[in-house]
PDB file of N, CA, C and O in Angstrom, chain B, residues numbered from 101:
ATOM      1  N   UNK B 101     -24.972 -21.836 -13.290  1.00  0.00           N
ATOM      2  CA  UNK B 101     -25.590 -20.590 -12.895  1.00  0.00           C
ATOM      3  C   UNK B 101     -24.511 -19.548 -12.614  1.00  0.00           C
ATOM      4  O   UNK B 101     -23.633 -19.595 -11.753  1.00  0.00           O
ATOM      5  N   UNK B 102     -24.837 -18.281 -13.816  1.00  0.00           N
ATOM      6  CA  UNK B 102     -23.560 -17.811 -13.028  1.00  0.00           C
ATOM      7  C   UNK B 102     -24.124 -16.410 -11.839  1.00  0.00           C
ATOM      8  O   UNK B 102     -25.096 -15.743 -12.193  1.00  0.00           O
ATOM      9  N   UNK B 103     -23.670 -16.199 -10.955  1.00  0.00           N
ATOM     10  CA  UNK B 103     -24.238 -15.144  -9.881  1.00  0.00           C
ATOM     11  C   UNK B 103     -23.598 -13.963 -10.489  1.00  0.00           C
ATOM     12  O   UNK B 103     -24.212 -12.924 -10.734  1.00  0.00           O
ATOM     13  N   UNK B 104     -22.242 -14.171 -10.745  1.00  0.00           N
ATOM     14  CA  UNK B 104     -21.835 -11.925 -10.809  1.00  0.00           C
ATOM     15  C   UNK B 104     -20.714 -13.065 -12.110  1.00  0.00           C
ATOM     16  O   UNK B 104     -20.179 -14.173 -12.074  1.00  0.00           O
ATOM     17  N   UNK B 105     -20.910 -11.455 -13.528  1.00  0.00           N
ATOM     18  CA  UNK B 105     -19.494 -11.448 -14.054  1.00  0.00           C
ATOM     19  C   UNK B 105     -18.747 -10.788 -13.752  1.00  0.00           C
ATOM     20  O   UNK B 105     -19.263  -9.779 -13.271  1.00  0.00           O
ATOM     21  N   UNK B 106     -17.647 -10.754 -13.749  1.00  0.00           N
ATOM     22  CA  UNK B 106     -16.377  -9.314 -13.905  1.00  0.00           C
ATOM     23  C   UNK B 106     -16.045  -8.930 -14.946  1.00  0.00           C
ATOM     24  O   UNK B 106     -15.473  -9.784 -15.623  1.00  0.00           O
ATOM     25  N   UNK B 107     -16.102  -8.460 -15.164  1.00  0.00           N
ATOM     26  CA  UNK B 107     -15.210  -7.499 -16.574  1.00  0.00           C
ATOM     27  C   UNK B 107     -13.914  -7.079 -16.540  1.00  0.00           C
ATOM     28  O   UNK B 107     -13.550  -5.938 -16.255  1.00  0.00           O
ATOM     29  N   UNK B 108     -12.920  -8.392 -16.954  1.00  0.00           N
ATOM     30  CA  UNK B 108     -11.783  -8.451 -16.566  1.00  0.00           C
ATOM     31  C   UNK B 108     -11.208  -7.676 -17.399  1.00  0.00           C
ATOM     32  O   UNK B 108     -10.220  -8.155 -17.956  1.00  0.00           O
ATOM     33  N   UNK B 109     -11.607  -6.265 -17.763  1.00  0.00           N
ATOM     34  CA  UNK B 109     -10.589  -5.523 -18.593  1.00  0.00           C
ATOM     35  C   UNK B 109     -10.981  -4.160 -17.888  1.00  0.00           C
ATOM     36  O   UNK B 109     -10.577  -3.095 -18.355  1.00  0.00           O
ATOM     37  N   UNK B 110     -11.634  -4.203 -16.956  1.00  0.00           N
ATOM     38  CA  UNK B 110     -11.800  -2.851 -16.280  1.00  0.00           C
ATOM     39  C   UNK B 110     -10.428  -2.586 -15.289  1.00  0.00           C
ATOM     40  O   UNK B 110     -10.066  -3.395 -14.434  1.00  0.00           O
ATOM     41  N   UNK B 111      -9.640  -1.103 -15.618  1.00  0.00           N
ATOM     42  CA  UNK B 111      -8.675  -0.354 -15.089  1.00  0.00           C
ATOM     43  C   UNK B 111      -9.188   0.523 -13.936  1.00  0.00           C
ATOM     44  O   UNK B 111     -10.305   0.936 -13.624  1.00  0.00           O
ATOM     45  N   UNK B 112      -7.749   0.675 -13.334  1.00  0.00           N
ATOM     46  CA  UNK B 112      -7.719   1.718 -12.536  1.00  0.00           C
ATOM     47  C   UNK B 112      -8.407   2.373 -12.889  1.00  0.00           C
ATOM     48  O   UNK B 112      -8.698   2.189 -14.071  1.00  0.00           O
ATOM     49  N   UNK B 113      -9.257   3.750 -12.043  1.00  0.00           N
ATOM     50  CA  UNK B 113      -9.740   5.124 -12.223  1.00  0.00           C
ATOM     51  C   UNK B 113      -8.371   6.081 -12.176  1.00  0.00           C
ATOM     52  O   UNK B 113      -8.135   7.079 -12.858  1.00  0.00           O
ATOM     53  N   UNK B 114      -7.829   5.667 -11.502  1.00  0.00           N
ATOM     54  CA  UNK B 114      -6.368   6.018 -11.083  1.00  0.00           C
ATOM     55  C   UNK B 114      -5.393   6.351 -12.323  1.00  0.00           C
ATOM     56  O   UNK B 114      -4.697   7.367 -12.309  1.00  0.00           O
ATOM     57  N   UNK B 115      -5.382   5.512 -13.310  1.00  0.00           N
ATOM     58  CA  UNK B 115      -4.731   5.179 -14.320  1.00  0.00           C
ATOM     59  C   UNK B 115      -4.386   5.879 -15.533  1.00  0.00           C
ATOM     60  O   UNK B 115      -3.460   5.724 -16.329  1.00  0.00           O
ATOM     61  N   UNK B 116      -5.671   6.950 -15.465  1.00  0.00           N
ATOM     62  CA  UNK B 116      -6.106   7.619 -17.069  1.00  0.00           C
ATOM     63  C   UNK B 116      -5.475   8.833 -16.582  1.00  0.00           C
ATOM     64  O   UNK B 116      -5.170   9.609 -17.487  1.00  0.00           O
ATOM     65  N   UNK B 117      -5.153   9.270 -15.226  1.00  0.00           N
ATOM     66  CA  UNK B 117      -4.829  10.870 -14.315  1.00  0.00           C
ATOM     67  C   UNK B 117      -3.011  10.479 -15.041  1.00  0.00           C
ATOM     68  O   UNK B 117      -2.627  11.019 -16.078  1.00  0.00           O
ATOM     69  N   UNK B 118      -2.383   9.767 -14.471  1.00  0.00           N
ATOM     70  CA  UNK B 118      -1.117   9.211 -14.526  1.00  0.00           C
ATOM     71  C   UNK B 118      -0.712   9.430 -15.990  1.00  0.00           C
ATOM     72  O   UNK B 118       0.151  10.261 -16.269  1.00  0.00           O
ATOM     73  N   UNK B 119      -1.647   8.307 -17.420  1.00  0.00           N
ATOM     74  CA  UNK B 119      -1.569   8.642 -18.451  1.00  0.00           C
ATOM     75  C   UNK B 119      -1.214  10.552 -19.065  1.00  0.00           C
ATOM     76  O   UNK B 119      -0.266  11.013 -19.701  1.00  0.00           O
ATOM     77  N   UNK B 120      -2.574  11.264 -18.450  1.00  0.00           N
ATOM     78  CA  UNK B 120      -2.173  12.338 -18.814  1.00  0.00           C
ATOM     79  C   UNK B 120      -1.479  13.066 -18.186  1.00  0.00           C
ATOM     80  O   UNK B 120      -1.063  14.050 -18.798  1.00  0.00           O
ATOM     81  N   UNK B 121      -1.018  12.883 -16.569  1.00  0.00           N
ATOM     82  CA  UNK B 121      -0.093  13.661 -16.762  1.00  0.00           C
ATOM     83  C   UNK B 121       1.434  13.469 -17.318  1.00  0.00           C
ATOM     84  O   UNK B 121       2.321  14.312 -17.456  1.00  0.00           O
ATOM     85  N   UNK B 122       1.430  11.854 -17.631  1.00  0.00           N
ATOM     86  CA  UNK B 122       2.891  11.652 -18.273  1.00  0.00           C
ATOM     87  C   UNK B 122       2.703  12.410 -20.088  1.00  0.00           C
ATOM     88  O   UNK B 122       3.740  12.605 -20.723  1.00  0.00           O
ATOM     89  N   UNK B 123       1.841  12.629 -20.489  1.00  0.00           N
ATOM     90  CA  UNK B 123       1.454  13.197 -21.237  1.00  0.00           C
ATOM     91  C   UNK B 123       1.418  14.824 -21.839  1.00  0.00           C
ATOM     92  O   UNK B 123       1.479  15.420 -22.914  1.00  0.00           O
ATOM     93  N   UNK B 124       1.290  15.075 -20.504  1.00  0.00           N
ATOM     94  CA  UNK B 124       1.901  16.776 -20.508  1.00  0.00           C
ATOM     95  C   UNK B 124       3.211  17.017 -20.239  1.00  0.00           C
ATOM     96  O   UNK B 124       3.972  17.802 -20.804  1.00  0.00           O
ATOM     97  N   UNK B 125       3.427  16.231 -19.271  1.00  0.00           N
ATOM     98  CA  UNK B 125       4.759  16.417 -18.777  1.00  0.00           C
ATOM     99  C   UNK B 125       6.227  15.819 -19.973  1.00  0.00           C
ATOM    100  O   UNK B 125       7.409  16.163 -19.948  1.00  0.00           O
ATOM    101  N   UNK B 126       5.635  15.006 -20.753  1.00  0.00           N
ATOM    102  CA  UNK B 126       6.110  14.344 -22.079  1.00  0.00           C
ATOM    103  C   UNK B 126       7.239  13.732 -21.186  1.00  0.00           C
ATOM    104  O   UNK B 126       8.382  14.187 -21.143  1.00  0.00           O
ATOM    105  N   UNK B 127       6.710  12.446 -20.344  1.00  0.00           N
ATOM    106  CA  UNK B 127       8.088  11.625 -19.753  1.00  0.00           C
ATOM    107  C   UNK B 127       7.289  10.463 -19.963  1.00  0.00           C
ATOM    108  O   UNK B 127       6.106  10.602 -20.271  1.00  0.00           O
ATOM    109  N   UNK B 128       7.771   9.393 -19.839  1.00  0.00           N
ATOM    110  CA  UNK B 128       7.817   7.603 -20.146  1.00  0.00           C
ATOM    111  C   UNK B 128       6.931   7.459 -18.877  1.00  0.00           C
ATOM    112  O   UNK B 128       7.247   7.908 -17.775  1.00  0.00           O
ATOM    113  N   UNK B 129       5.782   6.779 -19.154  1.00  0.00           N
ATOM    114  CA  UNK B 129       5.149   5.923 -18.107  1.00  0.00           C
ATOM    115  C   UNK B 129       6.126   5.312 -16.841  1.00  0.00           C
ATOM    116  O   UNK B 129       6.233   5.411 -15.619  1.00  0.00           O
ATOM    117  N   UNK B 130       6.765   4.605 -18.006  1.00  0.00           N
ATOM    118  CA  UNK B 130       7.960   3.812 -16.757  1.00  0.00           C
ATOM    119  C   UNK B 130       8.376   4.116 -15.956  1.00  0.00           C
ATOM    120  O   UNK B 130       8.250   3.565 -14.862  1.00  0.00           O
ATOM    121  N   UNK B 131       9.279   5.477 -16.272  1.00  0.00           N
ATOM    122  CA  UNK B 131       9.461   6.236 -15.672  1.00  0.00           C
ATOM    123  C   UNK B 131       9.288   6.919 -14.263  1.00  0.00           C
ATOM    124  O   UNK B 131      10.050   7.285 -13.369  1.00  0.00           O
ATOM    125  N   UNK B 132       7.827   6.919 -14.501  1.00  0.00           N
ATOM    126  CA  UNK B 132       6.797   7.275 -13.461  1.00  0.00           C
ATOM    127  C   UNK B 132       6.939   6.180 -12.635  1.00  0.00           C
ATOM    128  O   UNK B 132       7.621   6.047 -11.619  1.00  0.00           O
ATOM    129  N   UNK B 133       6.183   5.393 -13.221  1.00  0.00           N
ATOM    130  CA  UNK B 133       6.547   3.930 -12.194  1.00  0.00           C
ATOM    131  C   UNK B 133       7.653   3.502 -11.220  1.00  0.00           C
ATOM    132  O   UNK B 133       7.662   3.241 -10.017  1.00  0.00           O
ATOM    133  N   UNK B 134       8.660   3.530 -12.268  1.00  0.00           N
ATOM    134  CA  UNK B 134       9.929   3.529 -11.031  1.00  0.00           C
ATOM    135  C   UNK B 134      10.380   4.643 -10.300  1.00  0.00           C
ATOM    136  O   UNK B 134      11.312   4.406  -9.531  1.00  0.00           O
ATOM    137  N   UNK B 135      10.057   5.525 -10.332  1.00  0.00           N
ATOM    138  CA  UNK B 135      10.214   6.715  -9.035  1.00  0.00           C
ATOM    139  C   UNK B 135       8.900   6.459  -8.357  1.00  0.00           C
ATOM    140  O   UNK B 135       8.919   7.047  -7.276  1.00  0.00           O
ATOM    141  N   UNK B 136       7.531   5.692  -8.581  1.00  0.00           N
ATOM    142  CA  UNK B 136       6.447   5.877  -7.684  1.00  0.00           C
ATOM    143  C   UNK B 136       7.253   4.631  -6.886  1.00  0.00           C
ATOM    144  O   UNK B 136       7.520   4.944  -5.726  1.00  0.00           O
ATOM    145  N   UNK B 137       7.701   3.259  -7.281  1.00  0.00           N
ATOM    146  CA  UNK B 137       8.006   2.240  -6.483  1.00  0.00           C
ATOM    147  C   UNK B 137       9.045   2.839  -5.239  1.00  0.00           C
ATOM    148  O   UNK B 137       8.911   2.669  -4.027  1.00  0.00           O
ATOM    149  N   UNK B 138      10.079   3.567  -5.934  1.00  0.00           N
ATOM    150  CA  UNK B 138      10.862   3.906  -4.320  1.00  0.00           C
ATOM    151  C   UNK B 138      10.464   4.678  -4.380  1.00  0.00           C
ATOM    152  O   UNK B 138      11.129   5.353  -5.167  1.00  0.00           O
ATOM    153  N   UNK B 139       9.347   5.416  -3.902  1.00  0.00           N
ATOM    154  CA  UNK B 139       9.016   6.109  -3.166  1.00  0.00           C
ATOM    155  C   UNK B 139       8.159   5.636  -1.965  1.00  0.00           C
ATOM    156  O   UNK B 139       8.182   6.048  -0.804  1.00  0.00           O
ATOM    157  N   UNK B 140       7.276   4.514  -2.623  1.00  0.00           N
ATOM    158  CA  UNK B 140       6.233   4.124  -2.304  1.00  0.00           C
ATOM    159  C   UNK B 140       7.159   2.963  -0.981  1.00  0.00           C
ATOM    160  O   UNK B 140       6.665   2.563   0.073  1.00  0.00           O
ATOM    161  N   UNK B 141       8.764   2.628  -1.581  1.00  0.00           N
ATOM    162  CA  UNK B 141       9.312   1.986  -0.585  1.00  0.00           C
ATOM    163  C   UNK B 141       9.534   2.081   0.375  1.00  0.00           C
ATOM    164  O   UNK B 141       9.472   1.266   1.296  1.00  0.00           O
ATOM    165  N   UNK B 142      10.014   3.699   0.322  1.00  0.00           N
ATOM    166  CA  UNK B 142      10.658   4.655   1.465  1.00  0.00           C
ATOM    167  C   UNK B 142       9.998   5.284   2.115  1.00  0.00           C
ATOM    168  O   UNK B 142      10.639   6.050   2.835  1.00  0.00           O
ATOM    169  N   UNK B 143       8.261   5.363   2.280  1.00  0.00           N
ATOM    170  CA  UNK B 143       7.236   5.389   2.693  1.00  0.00           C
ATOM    171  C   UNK B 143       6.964   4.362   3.640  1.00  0.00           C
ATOM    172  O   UNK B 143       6.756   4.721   4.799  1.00  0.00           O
ATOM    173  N   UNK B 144       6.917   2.835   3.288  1.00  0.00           N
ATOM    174  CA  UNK B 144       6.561   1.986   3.817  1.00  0.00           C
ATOM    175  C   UNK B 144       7.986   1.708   4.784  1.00  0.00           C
ATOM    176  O   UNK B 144       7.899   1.004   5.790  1.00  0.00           O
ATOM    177  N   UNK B 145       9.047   2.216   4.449  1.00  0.00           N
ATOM    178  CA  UNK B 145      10.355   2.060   5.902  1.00  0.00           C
ATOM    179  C   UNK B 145       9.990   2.708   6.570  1.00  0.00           C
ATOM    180  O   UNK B 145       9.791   2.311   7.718  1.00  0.00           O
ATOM    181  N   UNK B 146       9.644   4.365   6.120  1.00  0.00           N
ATOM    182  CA  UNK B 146       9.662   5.118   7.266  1.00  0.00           C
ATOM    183  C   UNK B 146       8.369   5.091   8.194  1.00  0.00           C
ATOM    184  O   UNK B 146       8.241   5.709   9.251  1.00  0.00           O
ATOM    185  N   UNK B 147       7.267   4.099   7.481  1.00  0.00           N
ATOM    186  CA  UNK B 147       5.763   4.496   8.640  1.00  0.00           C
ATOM    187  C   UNK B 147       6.584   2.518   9.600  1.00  0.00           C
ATOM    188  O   UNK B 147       6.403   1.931  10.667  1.00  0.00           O
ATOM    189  N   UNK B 148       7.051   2.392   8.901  1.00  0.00           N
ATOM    190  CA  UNK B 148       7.424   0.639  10.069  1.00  0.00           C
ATOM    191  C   UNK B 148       8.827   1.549  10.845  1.00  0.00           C
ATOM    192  O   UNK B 148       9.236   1.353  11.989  1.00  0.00           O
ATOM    193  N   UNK B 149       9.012   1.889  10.509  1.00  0.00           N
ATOM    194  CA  UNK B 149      10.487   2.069  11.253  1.00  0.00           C
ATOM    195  C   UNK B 149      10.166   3.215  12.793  1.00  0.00           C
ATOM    196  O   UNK B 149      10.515   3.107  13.968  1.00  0.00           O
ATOM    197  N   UNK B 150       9.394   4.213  12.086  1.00  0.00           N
ATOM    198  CA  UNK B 150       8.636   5.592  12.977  1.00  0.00           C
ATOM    199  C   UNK B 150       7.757   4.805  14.282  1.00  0.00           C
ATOM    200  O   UNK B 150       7.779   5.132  15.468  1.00  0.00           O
ATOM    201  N   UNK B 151       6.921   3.571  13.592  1.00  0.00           N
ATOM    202  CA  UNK B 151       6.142   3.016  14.933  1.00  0.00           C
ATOM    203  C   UNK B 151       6.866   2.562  16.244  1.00  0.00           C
ATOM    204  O   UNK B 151       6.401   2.754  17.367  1.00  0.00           O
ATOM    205  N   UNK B 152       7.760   2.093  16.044  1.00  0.00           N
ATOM    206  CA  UNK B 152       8.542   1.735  17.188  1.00  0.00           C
ATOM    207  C   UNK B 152       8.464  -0.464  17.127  1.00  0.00           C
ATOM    208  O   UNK B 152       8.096  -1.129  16.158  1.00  0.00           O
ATOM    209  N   UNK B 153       8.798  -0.839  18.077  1.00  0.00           N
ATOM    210  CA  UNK B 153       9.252  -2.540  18.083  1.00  0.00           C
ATOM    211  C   UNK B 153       7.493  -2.837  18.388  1.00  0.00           C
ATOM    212  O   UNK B 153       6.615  -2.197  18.968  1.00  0.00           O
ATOM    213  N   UNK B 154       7.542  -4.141  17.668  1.00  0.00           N
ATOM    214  CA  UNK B 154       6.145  -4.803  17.219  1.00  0.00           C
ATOM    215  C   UNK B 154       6.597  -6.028  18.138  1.00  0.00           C
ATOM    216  O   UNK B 154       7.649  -6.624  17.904  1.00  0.00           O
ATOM    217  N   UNK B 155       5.776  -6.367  19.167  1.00  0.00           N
ATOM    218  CA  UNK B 155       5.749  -7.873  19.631  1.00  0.00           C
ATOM    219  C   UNK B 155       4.869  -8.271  19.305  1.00  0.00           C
ATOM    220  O   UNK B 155       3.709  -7.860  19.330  1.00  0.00           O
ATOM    221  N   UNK B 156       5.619  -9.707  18.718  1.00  0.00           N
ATOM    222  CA  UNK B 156       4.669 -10.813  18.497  1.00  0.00           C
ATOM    223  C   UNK B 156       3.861 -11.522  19.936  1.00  0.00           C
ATOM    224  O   UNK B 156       2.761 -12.059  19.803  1.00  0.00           O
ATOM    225  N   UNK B 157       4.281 -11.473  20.758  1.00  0.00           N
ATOM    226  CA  UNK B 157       4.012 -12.142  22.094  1.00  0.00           C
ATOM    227  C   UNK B 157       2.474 -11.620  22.267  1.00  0.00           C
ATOM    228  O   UNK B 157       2.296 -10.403  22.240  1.00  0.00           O
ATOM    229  N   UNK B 158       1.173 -12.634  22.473  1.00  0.00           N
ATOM    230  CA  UNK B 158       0.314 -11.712  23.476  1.00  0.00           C
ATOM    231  C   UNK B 158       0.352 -11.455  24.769  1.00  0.00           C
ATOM    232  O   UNK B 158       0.832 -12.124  25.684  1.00  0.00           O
ATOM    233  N   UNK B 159      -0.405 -10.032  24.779  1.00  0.00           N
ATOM    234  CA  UNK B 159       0.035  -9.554  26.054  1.00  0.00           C
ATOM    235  C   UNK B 159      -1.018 -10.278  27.152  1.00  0.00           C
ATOM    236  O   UNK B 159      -2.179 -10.522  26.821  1.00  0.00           O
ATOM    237  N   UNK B 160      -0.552 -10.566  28.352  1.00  0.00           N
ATOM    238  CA  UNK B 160      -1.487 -11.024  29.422  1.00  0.00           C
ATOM    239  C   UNK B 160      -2.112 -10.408  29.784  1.00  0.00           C
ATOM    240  O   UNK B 160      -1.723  -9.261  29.998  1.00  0.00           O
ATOM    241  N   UNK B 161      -3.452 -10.773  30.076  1.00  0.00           N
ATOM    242  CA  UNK B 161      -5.052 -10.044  30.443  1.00  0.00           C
ATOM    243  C   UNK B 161      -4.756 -10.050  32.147  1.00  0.00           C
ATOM    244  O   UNK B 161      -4.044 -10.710  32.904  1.00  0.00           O
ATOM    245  N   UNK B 162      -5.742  -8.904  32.287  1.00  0.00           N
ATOM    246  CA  UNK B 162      -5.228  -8.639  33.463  1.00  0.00           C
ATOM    247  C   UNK B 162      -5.926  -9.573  34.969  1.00  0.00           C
ATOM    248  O   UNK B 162      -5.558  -9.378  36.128  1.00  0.00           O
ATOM    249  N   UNK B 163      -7.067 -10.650  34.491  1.00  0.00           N
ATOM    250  CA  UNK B 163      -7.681 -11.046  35.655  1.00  0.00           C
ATOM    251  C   UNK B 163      -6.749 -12.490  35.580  1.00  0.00           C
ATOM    252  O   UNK B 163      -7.149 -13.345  36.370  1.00  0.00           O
ATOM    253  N   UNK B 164      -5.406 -12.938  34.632  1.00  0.00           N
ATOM    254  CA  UNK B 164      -4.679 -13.998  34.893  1.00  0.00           C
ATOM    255  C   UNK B 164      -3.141 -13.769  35.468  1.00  0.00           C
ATOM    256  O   UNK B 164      -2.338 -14.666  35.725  1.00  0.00           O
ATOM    257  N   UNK B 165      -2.953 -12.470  35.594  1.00  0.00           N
ATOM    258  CA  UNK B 165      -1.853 -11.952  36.682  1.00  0.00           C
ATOM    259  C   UNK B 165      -1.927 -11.933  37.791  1.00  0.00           C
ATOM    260  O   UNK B 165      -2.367 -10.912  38.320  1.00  0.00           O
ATOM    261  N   UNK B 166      -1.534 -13.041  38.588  1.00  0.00           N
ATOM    262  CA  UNK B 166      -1.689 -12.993  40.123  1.00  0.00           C
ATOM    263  C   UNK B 166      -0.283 -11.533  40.799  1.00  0.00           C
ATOM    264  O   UNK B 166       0.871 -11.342  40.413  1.00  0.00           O
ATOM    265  N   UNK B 167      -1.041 -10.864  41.797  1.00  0.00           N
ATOM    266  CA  UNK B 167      -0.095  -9.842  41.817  1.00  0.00           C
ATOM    267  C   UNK B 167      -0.445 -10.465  43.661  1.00  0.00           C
ATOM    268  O   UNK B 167      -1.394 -11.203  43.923  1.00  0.00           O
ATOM    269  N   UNK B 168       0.598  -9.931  44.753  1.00  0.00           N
ATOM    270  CA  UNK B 168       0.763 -10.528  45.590  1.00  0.00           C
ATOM    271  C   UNK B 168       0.621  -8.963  46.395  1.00  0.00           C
ATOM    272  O   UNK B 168       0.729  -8.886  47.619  1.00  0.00           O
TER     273      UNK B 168
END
């Protein structure tokens, strides 16, 4: 029985914008690609780096802190 197919050849919507504008712009797909990757790198340093220190530790709830 099958419940759902996919249509494993369906693309990005994303994909066909990119096409044409490498298209007007008359530059290499690739191109594109590797300036979107570092960018997309130096994005993801600067939103981890901007948040500040991540503890792993959980933090203690406040009705198991005996305070004196």
């Amino acid at each position: 029985m099958v419940i759902a197919r996919r249509n494993t050849r369906e693309i990005s919507p994303l994909l066909a914008p990119v096409y044409l504008a490498c298209g007007l712009l008359q530059v290499e797909v690739a191109d594109v690609q590797r300036f979107a990757l570092h960018h997309a790198v130096l994005m993801a340093m600067t939103l981890l780096l901007s948040t500040g220190p991540i503890t792993l530790a959980p933090r203690p709830e406040r009705g198991l802190v005996r305070r004196r």
